[in-house]
Wavefront OBJ file of the C-alpha trace (Angstrom):
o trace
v -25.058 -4.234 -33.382
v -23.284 -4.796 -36.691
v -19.818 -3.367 -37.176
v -17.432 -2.478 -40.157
v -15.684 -5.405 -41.974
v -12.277 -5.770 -40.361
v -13.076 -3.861 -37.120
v -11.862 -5.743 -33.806
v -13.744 -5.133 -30.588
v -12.094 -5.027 -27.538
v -14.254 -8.241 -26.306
v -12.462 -10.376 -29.148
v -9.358 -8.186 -29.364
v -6.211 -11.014 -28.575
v -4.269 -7.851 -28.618
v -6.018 -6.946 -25.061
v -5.626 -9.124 -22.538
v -7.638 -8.927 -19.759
v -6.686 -9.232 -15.856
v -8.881 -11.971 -14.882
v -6.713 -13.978 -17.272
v -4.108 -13.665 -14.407
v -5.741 -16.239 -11.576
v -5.100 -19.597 -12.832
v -4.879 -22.995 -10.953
v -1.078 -23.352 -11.783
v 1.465 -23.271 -9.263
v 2.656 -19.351 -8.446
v 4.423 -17.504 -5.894
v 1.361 -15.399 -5.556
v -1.860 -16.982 -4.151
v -5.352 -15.522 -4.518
v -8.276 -16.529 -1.557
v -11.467 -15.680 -0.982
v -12.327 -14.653 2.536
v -16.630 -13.919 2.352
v -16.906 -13.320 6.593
v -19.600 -10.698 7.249
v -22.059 -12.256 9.700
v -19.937 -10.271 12.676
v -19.931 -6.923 11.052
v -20.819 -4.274 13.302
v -23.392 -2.758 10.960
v -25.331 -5.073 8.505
v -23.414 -5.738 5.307
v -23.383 -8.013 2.456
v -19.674 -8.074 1.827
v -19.547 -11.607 1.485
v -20.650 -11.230 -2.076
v -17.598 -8.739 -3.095
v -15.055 -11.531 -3.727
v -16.755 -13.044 -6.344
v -17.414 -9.466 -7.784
v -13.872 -8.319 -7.582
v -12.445 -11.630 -9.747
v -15.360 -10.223 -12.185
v -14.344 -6.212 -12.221
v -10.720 -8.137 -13.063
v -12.233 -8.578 -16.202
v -12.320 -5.224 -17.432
v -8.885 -3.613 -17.102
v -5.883 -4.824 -18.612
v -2.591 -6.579 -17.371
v -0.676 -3.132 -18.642
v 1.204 -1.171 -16.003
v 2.189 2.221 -17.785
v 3.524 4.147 -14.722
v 5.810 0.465 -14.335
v 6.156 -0.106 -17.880
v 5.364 -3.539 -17.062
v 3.037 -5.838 -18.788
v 1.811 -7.835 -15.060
v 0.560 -10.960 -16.871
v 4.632 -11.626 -16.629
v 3.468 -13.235 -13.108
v 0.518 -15.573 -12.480
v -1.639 -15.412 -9.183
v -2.631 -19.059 -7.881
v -6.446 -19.200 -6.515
v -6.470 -20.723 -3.335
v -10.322 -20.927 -3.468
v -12.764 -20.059 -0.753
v -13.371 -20.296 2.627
v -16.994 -21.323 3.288
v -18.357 -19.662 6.878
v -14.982 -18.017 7.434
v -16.190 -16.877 10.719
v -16.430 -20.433 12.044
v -13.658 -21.529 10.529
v -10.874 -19.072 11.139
v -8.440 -21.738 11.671
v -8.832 -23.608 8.288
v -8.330 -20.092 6.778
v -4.629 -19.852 9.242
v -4.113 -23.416 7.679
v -4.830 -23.315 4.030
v -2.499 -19.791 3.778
v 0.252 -21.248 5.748
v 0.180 -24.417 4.019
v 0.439 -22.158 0.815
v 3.032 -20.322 1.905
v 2.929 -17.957 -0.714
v 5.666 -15.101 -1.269
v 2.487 -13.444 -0.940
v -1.455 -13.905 -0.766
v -4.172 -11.789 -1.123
v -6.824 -12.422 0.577
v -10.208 -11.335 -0.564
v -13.181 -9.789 2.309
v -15.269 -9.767 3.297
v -15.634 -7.417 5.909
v -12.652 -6.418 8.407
v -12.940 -9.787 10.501
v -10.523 -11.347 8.035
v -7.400 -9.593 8.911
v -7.129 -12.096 11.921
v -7.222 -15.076 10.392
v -5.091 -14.064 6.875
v -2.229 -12.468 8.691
v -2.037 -15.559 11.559
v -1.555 -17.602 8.009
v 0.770 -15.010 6.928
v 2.662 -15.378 10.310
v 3.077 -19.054 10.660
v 5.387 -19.257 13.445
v 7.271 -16.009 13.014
v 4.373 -14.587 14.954
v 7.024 -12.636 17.592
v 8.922 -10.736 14.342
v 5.359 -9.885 12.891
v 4.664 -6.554 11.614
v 1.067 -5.477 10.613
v 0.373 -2.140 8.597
v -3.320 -1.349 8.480
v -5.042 1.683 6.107
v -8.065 2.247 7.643
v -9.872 5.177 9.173
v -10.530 2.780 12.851
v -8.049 1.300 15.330
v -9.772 -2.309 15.081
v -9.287 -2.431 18.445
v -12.852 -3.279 20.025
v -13.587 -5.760 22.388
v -15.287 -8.270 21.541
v -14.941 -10.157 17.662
v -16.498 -8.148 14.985
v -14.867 -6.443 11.954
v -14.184 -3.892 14.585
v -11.218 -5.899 16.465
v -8.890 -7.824 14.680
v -6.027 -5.719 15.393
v -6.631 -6.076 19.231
v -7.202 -9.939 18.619
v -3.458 -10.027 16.816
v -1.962 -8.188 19.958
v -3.773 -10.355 22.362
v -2.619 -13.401 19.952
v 1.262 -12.201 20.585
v 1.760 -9.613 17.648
v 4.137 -6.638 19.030
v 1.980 -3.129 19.269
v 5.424 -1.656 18.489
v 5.161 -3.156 14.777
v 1.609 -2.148 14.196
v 1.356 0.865 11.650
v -1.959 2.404 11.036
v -2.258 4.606 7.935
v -5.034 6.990 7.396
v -6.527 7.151 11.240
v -8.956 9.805 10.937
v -11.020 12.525 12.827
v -14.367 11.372 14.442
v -13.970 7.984 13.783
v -12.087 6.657 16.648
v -13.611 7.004 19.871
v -11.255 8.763 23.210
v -10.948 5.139 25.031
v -9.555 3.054 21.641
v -7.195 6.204 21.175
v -5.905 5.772 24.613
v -5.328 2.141 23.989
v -3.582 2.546 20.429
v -1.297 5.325 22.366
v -0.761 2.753 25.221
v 0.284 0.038 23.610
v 2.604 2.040 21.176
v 0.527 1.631 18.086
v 2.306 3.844 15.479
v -0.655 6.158 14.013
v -0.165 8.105 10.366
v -3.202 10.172 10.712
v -5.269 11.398 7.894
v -4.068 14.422 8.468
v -0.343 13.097 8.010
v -1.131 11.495 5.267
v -1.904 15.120 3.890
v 1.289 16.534 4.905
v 4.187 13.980 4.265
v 2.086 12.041 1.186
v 1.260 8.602 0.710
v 5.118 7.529 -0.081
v 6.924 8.912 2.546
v 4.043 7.407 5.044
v 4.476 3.968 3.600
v 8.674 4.311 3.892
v 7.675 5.015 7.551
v 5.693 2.183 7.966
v 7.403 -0.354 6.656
v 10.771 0.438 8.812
v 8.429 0.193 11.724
v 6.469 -2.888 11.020
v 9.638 -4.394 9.052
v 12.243 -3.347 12.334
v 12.383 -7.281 13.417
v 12.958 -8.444 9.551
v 9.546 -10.780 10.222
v 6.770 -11.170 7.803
v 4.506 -7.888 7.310
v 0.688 -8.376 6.490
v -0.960 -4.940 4.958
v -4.585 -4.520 5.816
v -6.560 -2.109 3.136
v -9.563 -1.317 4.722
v -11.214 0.685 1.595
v -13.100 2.298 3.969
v -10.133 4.695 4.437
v -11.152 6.599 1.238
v -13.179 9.189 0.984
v -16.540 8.608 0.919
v -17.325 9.965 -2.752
v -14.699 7.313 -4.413
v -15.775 4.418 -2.278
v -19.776 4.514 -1.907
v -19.923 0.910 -1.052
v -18.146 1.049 2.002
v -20.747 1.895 4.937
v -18.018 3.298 7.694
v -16.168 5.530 4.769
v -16.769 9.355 5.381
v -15.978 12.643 3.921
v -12.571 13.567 3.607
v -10.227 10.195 3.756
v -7.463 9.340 1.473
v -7.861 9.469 -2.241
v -8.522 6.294 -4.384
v -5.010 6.883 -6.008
v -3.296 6.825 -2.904
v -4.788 3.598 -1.649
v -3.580 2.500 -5.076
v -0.081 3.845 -4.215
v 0.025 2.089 -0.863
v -0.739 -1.321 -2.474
v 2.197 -0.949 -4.867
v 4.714 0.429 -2.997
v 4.268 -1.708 0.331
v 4.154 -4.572 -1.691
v 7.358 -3.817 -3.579
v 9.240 -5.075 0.341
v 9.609 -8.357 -0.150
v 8.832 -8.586 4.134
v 5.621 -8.032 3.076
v 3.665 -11.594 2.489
v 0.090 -11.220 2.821
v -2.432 -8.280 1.944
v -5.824 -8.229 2.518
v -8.960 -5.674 0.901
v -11.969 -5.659 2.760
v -14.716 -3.798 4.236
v -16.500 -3.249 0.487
v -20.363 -4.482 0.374
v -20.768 -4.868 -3.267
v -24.681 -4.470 -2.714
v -24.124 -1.007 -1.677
v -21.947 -0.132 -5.069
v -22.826 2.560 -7.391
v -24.640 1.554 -11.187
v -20.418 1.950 -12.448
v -19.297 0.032 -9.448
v -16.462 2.246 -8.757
v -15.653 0.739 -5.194
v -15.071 -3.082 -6.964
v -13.365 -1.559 -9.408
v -11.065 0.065 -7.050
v -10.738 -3.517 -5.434
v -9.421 -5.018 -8.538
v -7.410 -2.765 -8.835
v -5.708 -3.130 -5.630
v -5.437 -6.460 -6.928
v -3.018 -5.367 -9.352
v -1.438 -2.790 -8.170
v -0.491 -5.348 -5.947
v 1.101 -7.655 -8.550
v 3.145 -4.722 -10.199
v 4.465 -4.062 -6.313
v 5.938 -7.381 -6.440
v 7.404 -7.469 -9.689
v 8.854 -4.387 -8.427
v 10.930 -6.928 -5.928
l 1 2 3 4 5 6 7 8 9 10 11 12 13 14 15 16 17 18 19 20 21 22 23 24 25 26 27 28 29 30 31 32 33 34 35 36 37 38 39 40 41 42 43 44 45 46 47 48 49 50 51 52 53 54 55 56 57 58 59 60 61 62 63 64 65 66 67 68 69 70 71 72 73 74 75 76 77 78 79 80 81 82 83 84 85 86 87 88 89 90 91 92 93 94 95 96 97 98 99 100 101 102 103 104 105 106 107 108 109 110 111 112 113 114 115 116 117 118 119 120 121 122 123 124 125 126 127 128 129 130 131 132 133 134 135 136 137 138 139 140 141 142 143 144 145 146 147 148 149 150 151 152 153 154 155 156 157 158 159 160 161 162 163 164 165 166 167 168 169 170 171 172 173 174 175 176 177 178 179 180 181 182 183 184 185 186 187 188 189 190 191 192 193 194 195 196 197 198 199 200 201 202 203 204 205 206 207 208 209 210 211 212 213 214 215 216 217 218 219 220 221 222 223 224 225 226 227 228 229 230 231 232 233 234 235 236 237 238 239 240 241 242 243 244 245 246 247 248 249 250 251 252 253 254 255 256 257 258 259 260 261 262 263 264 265 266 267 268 269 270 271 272 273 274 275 276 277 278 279 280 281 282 283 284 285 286 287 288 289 290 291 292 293 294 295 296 297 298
């Protein structure tokens, strides 16, 4: 395709600089890793393929906040590389984060799995003070290790209940027993239906008081699976009626903007399950950034 003399494209345009131009291997106070577990899922997925696709979807958006009137390519995100077989290697992934220490990291699923392992780095040895805030429509409190636990495997690791949030808990997709168990060990639970009510803001506000009540790091789980089902095709466990893909962008921002708040992870996206505009990885990316204008926000 020929164009008009003097016409820029927005491939060539210097004017437009593009997100992926954010990840460099320079020194930052943000870190960027690649997490690819999904041999433990509970249900066959291939979401050890959606790292590599989210750094791509980076590609197409800008580094222009509007709503922030911020231009995010201010701040640089340090890759921290990948972990190969993350599921047999859960400690190297506790290592390389600590050793980071990064003001914060995002780490990159993968399916659910990864939570343990990136918030343990998170933690170091603050482990006691820890706070976790999950959005996700499950507990993650299965026996057993699978995508389906790592909230119960934090607890059991010595992570207070009483500074676990969970954001966006919804209706037939928690079974009696792991309710029980979320009550029991004073799990604080923002359902869906919450959500709804108060709005995304006020539930994050909540959230971080509770996780953020022994002033020790916080690590934010987004499960995309939260959404609703039509925004987020690629994620298997997703159903009808979650959260919107604007508040999940919300959430990433605003938690973020508490500087408590060191690690967040996205996961739970198969990438091979996407629609032809891939509007779940594109949602991931963004979380990316939204994530980045939450800490400039600092």
């Amino acid at each position: 395709m020929s164009y008009p003399e003097g016409l820029v494209t927005v491939a060539e345009d210097p004017k437009w600089q593009r997100a992926s131009s954010l990840i460099t291997n320079a020194e930052s106070v943000i870190g960027l890793i690649d997490i690819p577990a999904h041999s433990f899922s509970i249900s066959q997925t291939n979401a050890h393929l959606t790292p590599k696709a989210i750094r791509e979807a980076l590609h197409r958006f800008s580094t222009q906040s509007y709503s922030a009137d911020k231009n995010v390519a201010v701040q640089s995100i340090q890759d921290l590389g990948e972990i190969a077989n993350p599921e047999q290697n859960e400690q190297q992934t506790i290592e390389t984060i600590s050793a980071a220490n990064k003001e914060l990291t995002i780490a990159l699923g993968g399916d659910n799995s990864i939570t343990y392992a990136a918030a343990l780095g998170v933690y170091g040895n603050k482990l006691s003070s820890a706070g976790l805030i999950t959005l996700d429509a499950h507990h993650d409190l299965r026996d057993g290790n699978s995508n389906g636990s790592p909230v119960r495997r934090l607890i059991e690791a010595g992570l207070n209940p009483k500074q676990v949030v969970q954001i966006g808990i919804n209706d037939f997709s928690n079974s009696p027993d792991y309710e029980q168990l979320a009550d029991s060990l004073g799990i604080t639970v923002i359902t869906r239906t919450e959500v709804a009510n108060i709005g995304i803001a006020s539930a994050c506000k909540k959230a971080l008081a509770i996780a953020g009540a022994s002033r020790g790091p916080i690590h934010v789980d987004l499960d995309v699976d939260v959404c609703d089902q039509s925004v987020v095709p690629a994620c298997p466990a997703a159903a009808p009626g979650g959260i919107s893909a604007f508040e999940l962008r919300q959430a990433a921002r605003l938690l973020v903007t508490d500087s408590l708040v060191r690690g967040l992870d996205i996961t739970e996206i198969d990438v091979s399950k996407d629609t032809e505009d891939q509007r779940t990885i594109r949602l991931g990316a963004l979380l990316v950034l939204e994530a980045v204008a939450g800490y400039l926000k600092r």
